[in-house]
N, C-alpha and C positions, 0 to 999 in steps of 0.2 A: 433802570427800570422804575424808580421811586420818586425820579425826577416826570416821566411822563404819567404817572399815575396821578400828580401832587397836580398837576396842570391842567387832565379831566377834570378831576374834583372841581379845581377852581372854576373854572368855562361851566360846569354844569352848578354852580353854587349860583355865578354871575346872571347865569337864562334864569335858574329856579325866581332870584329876586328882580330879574327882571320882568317873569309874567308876573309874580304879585303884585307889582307896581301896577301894573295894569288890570290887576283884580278889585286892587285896591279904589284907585282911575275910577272906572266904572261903579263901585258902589256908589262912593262920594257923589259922582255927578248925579245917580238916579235919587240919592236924597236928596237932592241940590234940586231938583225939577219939581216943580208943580204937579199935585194928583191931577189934577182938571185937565193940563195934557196929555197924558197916558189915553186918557177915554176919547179927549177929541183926535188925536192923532190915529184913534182904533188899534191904541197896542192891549195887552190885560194893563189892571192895576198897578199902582204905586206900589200896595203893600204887597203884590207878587213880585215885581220884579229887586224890590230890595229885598223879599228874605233870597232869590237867586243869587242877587248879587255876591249877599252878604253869606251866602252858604257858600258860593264860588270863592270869596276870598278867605274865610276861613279853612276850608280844602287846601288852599294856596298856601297860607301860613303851615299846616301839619305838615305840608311836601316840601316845604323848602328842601331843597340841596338833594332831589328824588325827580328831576325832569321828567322821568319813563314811567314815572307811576300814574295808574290810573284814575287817581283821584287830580292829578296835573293833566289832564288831558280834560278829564270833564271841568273841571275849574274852569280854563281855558277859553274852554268851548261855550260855556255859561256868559262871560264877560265877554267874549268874543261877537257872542251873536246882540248881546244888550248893547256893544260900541257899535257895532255896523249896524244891526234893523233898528235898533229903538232909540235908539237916542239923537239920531238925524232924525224922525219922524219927530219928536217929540221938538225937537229944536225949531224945524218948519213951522210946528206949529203955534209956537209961543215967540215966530217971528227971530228966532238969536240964526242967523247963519242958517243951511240948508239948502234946499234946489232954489227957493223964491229968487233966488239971490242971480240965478244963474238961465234965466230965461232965453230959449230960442225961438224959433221960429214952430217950431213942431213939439217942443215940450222944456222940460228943464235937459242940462248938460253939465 
């Protein structure tokens, strides 16, 4: 029984530091962007989305090795939504990668 208990722990140690990586991921990049994109892209500010970020990864750090806990969920959900909406807006717009790239007939793809 000590043997499968010891190998939860491990798998939920691995996910815990694997979403901080990705909390982490995401701060970095949103200080790494340009304020002037944020406004032309139409996302909020720079200094909004880095104290998010940077509250999402700090949550991340307390919870390590805590996957079910609800500060790992909102972390998550924080850096989640700044990878997928804000940071391809923001990239289109400062021209690095994005839809520009990917043009059809009826829109981007």
């Amino acid at each position: 029984m000590g043997l499968i208990y010891q190998a939860q722990n491990t798998v939920e140690l691995v996910l815990s530091l694997g979403l901080f990586a990705m909390m982490i991921w995401a701060l970095v990049d949103c200080l790494r962007t340009r304020q002037d994109a944020f406004a032309a892209a139409g996302k909020r500010t720079k200094t909004f989305w880095s104290l998010i970020t940077g509250g999402a990864a700090l949550l991340g750090f307390i919870s390590i090795g805590n996957v079910l806990s609800i500060f790992t969920v909102i972390s998550v959900v924080a850096a989640g939504v700044y990878l997928a909406d804000v940071r391809p807006a923001v990239k289109t717009v400062q021209g690095r990668g994005g839809s520009n790239n990917h043009m059809g007939p009826y829109g981007p793809w």
